[in-house]
C-alpha positions in Angstrom: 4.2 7.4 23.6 1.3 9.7 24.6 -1.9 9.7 22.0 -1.0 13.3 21.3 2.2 12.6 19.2 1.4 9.4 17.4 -1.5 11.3 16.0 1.2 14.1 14.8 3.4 11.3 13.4 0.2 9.5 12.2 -0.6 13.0 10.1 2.9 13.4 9.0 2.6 9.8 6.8 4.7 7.4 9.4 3.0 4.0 8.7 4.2 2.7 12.1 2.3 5.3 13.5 -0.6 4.9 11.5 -0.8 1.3 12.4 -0.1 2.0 16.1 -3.1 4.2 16.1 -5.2 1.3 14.7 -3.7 -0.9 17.7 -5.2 1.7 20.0 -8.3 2.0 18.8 -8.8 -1.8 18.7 -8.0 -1.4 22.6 -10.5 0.9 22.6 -13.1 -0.8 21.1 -12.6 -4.3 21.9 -11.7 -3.3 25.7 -8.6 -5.5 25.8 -4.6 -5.2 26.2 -2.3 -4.4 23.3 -0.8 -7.8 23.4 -4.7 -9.1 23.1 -5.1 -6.5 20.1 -1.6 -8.1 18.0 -4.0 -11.3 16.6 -7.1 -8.6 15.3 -4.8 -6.1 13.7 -3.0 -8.7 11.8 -6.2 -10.5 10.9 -7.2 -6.9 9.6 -3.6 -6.1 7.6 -4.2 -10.1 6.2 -7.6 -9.0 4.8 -6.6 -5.6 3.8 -3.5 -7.4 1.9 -5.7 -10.1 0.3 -6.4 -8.8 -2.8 -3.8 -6.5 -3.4 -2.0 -7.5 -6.5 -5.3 -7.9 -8.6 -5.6 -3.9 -7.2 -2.4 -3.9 -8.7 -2.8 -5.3 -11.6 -4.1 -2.1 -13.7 -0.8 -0.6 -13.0 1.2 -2.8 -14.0 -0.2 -3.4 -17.1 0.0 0.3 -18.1 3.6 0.1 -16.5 4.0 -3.2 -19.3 2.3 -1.6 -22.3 4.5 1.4 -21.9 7.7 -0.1 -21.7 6.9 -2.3 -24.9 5.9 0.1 -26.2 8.9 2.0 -25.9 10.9 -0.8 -27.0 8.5 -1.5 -30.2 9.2 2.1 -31.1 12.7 2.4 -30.9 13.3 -0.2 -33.9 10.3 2.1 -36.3 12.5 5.6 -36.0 15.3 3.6 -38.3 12.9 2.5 -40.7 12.4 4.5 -43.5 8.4 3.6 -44.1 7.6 3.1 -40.9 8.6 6.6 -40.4 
């Protein structure tokens, strides 16, 4: 595929795109074949991934609080003092 429409897929939010574009611009940069770039892009998309549940892990907590929170307030709308 020419340069010209993975960019416009790229910009349109296509991931494969996206990471096709990284492919290409390790060929670019490294000087080498996109069989030769495979090994660097998935050492990059390992790092990348490394530490992505503990960026994670704020939103799921909020995501937890919420939903027992929810729970633990659906028992206190039945309770006449708690109301």
């Amino acid at each position: 595929m020419p340069n010209s429409t993975i960019l416009q897929l790229s910009l349109l939010g296509d991931q494969d795109a996206r990471e096709e574009r990284l492919i290409r611009e390790i060929m670019t940069v490294e000087k080498c074949s996109w069989i030769e770039a495979q090994p660097i892009f998935e050492t990059m998309l390992a790092e990348n991934r490394k530490y992505q549940s503990l960026i994670n892990l704020p939103y799921n907590i909020g995501i937890f609080g919420a939903v027992a929170m929810g729970i633990g307030s659906f028992p206190m709308v039945f309770d006449l003092n708690t109301c």
